[in-house]
C-alpha positions in Angstrom: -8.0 25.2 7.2 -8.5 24.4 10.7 -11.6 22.9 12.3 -13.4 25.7 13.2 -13.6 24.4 17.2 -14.2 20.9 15.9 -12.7 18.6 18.3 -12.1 14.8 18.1 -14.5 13.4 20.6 -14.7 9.5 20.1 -11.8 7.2 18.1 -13.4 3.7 17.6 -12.1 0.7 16.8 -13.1 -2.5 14.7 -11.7 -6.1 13.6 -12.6 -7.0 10.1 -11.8 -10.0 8.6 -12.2 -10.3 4.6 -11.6 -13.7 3.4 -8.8 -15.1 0.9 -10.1 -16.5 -1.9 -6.9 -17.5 -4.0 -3.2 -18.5 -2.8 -1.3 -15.7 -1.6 2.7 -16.3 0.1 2.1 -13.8 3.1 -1.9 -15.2 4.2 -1.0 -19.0 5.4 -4.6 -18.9 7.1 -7.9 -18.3 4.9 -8.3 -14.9 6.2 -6.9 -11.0 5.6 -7.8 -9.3 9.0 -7.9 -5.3 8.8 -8.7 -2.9 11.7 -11.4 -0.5 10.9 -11.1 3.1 12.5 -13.9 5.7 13.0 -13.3 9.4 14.3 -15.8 11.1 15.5 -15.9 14.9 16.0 -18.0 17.0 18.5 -20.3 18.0 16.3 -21.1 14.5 15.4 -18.8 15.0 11.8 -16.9 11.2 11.3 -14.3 9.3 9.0 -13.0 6.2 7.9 -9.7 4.8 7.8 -8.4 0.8 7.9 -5.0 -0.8 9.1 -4.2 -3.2 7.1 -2.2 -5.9 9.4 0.3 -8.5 7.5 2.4 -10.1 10.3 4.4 -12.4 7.4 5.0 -9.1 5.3 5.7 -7.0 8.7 5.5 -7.1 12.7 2.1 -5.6 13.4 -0.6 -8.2 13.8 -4.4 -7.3 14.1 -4.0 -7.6 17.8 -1.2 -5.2 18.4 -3.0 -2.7 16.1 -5.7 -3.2 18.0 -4.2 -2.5 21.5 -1.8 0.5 20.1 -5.0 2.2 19.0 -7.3 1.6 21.7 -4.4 2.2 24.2 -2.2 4.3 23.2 -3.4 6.8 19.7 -6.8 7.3 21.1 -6.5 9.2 23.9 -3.5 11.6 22.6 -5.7 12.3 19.9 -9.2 12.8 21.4 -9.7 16.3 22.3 -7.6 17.5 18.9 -8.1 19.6 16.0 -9.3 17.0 13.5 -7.5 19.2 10.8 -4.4 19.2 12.7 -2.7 16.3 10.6 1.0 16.9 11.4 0.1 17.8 14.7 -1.6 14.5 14.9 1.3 12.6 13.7 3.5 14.0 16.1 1.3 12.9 18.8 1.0 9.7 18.2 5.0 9.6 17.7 5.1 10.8 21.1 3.0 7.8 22.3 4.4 5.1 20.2 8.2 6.4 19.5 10.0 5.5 16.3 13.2 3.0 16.7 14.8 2.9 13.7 11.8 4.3 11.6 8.0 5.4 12.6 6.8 2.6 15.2 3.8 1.0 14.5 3.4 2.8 11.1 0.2 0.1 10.0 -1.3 1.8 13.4 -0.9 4.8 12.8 -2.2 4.7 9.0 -5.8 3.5 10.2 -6.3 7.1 12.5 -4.6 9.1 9.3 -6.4 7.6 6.7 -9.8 8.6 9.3 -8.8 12.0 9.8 -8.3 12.7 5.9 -11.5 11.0 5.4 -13.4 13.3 8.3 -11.6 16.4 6.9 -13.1 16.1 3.2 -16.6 15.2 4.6 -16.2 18.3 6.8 -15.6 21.0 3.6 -17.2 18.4 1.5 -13.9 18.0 -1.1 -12.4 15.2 -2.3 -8.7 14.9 -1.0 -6.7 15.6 -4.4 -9.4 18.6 -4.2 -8.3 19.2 -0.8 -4.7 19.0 -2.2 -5.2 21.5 -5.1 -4.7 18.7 -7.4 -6.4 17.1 -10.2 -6.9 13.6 -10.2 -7.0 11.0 -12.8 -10.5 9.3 -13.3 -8.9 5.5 -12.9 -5.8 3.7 -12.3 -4.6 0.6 -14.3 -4.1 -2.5 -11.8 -2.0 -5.3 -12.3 -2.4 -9.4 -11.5 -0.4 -11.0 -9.0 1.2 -14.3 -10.1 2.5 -16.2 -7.5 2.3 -19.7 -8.1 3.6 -22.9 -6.4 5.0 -24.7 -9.1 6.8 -23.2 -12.8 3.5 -24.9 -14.5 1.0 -23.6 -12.2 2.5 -20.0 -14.7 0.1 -20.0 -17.3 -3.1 -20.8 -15.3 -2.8 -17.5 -13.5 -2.0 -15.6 -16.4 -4.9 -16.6 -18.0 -7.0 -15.8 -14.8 -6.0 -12.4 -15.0 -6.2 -11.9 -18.8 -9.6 -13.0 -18.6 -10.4 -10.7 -15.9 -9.7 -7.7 -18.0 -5.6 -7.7 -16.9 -3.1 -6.5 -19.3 -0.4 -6.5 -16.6 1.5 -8.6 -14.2 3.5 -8.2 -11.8 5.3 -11.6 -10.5 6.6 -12.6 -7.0 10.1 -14.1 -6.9 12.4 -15.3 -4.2 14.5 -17.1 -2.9 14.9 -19.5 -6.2 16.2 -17.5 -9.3 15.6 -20.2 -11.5 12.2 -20.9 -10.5 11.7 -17.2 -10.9 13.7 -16.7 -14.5 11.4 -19.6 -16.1 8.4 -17.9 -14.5 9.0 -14.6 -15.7 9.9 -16.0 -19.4 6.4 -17.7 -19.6 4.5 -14.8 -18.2 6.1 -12.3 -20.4 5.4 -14.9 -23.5 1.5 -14.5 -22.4 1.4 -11.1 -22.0 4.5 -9.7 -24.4 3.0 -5.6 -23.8 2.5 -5.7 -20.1 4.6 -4.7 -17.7 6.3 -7.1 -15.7 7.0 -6.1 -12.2 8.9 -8.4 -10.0 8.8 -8.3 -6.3 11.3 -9.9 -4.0 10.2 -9.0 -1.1 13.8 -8.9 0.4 13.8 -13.0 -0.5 17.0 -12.7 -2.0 20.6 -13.1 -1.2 22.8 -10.7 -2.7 24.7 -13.2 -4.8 21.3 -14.7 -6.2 20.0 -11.0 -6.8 23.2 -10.2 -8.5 22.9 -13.7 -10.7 19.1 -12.9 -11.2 18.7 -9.4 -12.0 20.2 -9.2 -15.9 18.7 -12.5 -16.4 15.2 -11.1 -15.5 15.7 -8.3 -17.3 16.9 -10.4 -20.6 13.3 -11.8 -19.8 11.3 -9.1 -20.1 11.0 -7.8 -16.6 10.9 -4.0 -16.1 11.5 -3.7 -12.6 13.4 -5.0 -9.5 11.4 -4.4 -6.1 13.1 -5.0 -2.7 15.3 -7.5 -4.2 17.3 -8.0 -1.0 16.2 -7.7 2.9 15.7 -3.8 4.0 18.7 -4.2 6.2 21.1 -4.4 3.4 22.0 -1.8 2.3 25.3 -2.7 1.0 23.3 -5.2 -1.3 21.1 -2.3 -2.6 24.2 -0.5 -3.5 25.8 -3.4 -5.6 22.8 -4.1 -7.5 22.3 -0.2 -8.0 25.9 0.3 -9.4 25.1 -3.2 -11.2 22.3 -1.6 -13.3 20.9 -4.4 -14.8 17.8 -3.5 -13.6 16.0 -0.2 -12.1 16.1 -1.4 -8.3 12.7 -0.2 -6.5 12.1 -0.3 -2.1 9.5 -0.5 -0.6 9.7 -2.7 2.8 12.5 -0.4 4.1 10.9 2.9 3.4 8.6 3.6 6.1 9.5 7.2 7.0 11.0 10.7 4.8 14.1 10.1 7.0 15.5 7.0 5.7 13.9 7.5 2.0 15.9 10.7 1.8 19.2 8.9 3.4 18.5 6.1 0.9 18.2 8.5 -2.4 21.5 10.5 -1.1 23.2 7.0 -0.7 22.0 6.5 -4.3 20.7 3.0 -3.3 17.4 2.8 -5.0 15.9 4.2 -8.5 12.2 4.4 -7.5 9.8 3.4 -4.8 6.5 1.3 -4.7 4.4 3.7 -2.4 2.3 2.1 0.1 0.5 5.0 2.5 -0.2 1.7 4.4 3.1 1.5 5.0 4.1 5.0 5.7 1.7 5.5 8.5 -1.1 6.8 5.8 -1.4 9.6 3.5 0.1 12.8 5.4 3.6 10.8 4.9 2.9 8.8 1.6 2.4 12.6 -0.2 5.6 13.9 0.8 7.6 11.0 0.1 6.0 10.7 -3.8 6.8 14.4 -4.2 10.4 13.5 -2.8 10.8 10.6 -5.3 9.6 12.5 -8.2 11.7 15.7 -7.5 14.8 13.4 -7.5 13.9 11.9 -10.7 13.3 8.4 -9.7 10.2 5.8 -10.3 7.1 6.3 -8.6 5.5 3.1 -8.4 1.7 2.1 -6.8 1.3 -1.0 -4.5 -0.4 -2.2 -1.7 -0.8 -4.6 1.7 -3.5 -6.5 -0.1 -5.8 -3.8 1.2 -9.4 -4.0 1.0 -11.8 -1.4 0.9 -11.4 2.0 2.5 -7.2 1.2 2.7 -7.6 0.3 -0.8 -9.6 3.8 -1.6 -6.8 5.5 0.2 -4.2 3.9 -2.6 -6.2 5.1 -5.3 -6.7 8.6 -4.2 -2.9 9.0 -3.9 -2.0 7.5 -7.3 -4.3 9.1 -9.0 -3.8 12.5 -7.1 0.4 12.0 -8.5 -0.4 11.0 -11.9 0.7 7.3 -11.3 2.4 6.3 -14.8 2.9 2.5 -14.0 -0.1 -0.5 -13.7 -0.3 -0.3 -9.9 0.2 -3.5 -8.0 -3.1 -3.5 -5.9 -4.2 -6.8 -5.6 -6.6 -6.9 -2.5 -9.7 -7.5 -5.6 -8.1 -10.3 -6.7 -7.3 -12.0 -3.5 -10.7 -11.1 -1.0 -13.9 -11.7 -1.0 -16.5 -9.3 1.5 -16.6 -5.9 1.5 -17.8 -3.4 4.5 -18.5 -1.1 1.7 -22.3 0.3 0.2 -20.5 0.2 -3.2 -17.6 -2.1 -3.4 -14.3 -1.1 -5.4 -14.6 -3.2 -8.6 -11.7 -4.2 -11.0 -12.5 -3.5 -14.9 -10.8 -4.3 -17.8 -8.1 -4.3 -15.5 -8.7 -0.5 -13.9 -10.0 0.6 -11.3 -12.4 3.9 -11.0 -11.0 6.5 -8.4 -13.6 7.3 -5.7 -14.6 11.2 -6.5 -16.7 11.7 -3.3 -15.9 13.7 -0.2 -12.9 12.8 2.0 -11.7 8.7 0.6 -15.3 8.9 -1.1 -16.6 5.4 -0.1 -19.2 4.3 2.2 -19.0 2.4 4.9 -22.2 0.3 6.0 -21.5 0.9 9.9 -24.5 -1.6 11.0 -22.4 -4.3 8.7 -18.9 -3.1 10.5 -20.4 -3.4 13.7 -22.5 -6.7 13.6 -18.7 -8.2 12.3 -21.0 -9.8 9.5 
């Protein structure tokens, strides 16, 4: 469906800064700041999307997002068919070109997420609706535990099982050691979960090689981005090494290099992130490309508040997400810019049913910055 002579009139643009209320490795200051985006159509017709900015996770900061929107997305895009998704994408490709994957993909994700969100208020369908797909109702989250010392473990376990948490998923790197006694006492806590453990690329191959069957003698189900993205030769060793199913997520920012990666045979899954991806037109195709090969599809996120974090949700629900996602923006912010915020319980999340990302932004709140 196309807009029926809708066209984008007005892309706006909006820090928001959530605080951190718990340690976290990639937020060094006691802040998350996000970019808020609004799209406005002709006919008055608007949408929501957020960028989600780590500069310790990934280069974009909250003031290059800023700039590349306000600069360089907005006016390709003003003027367009709001239903015009691909042909949005490969505007703003034009204006901010790829190097070795999608350039400023974190960008880019605030204006999709917006233009999904402006396309289900316009027919009034949610997006799995949109995407002739039936949705599950909620999504089963899981804690972060990422402490700063082996006996700092249990504390944070306990935090999360008293939150409702049945599942955890751990983050390890550089120090395998640290990391094998950590995973032994989480999985002694919580012997049904599922224990995820995320590198972050904080490995060196010989340590990932060491590490992996040990982890997995421990009780840990899955390996994510166990060496840097730029490795590949790593991700092939500890592929062929099978101790462990071996999941990316850093280096997969475009289908391109996913699809290079699974022909490669380099990976067995993926921990989506349409943050990551440059938003939800990506993120969809490259679950359906993960599936169809037979390999993990795994949830996860940028510590994303709010209308990011509705965006997650949607998508994981929309593909039948069969693993405890790792969404930890509840767990880590305070504030919301939403009416109703997105609430953890007994460790699952509700998946927002409304038109378009189906939350509601309080616009006076976005613009006062309070």
């Amino acid at each position: 469906m196309r807009g029926a002579g809708r066209r984008i009139a007005k892309v706006e643009v909006f820090p928001a800064i959530y605080p951190i209320t718990g340690h976290f490795k990639f937020f060094a200051k006691p802040e998350r700041p996000t970019v808020l985006v609004k799209i406005t159509a002709e006919d008055g017709a608007f949408g929501w999307g957020q960028s989600v900015p780590s500069p310790s996770w990934s280069y974009e900061t909250q003031e290059s997002v800023i700039s590349t929107l306000e600069r360089y997305l907005a006016p390709v895009l003003t003027g367009r068919d709001p239903f015009d998704l691909a042909g949005a994408h490969a505007a703003m490709n034009r204006a901010v070109a790829p190097s070795f994957s999608t350039g400023m993909p974190i960008a880019k994700a605030g204006i999709d997420l917006a233009l999904h969100d402006l396309a289900g208020r316009i027919t009034g369908q949610s997006l799995p609706g949109r995407w002739g797909r039936a949705a599950l109702p909620r999504i089963t989250v899981s804690w972060t535990v990422n402490p700063q010392s082996v006996e700092e473990t249990e504390k944070l376990v306990e935090q999360g099982w008293a939150k409702g948490y049945r599942n955890f998923n751990v983050k390890v790197a550089p120090d395998p050691r640290f990391d094998l006694e950590m995973c032994r006492r989480v999985k002694k806590l919580a012997p049904d979960g599922f224990l995820w453990a995320d590198a972050n690329g904080g490995y060196e191959l010989s340590a990932a090689l060491w590490a992996a069957p040990r982890l997995a003698d421990a009780g840990v189900a899955v390996l994510e981005q166990p060496v840097p993205s730029n490795r590949l030769s790593g991700f092939r060793e500890l592929k062929r090494q099978g101790a462990l199913p071996i999941i990316m997520d850093e280096g997969v920012v475009s289908t391109v290099e996913l699809i290079e990666f699974i022909r490669l045979g380099l990976l067995d899954g993926v921990a989506m992130k349409p943050g990551r991806t440059a938003g939800l037109w990506a993120a969809r195709r490259q679950v359906e490309i993960v599936k169809d090969a037979g390999l993990m599809f795994l949830g996860s996120g940028i510590t994303d508040p709010d209308v990011s974090l509705a965006a997650s949700l949607i998508l994981y629900a929309a593909y039948g997400l069969e693993y405890p996602a790792a969404l930890n923006g509840p767990q880590f912010l305070g504030g919301t810019v939403l009416r109703k915020p997105l609430e953890v319980r007994n460790g699952q999340m509700e998946v927002p049913a409304g038109p378009g990302l189906g939350v509601d932004v309080d616009e006076d709140k976005v613009r006062s910055g309070r």
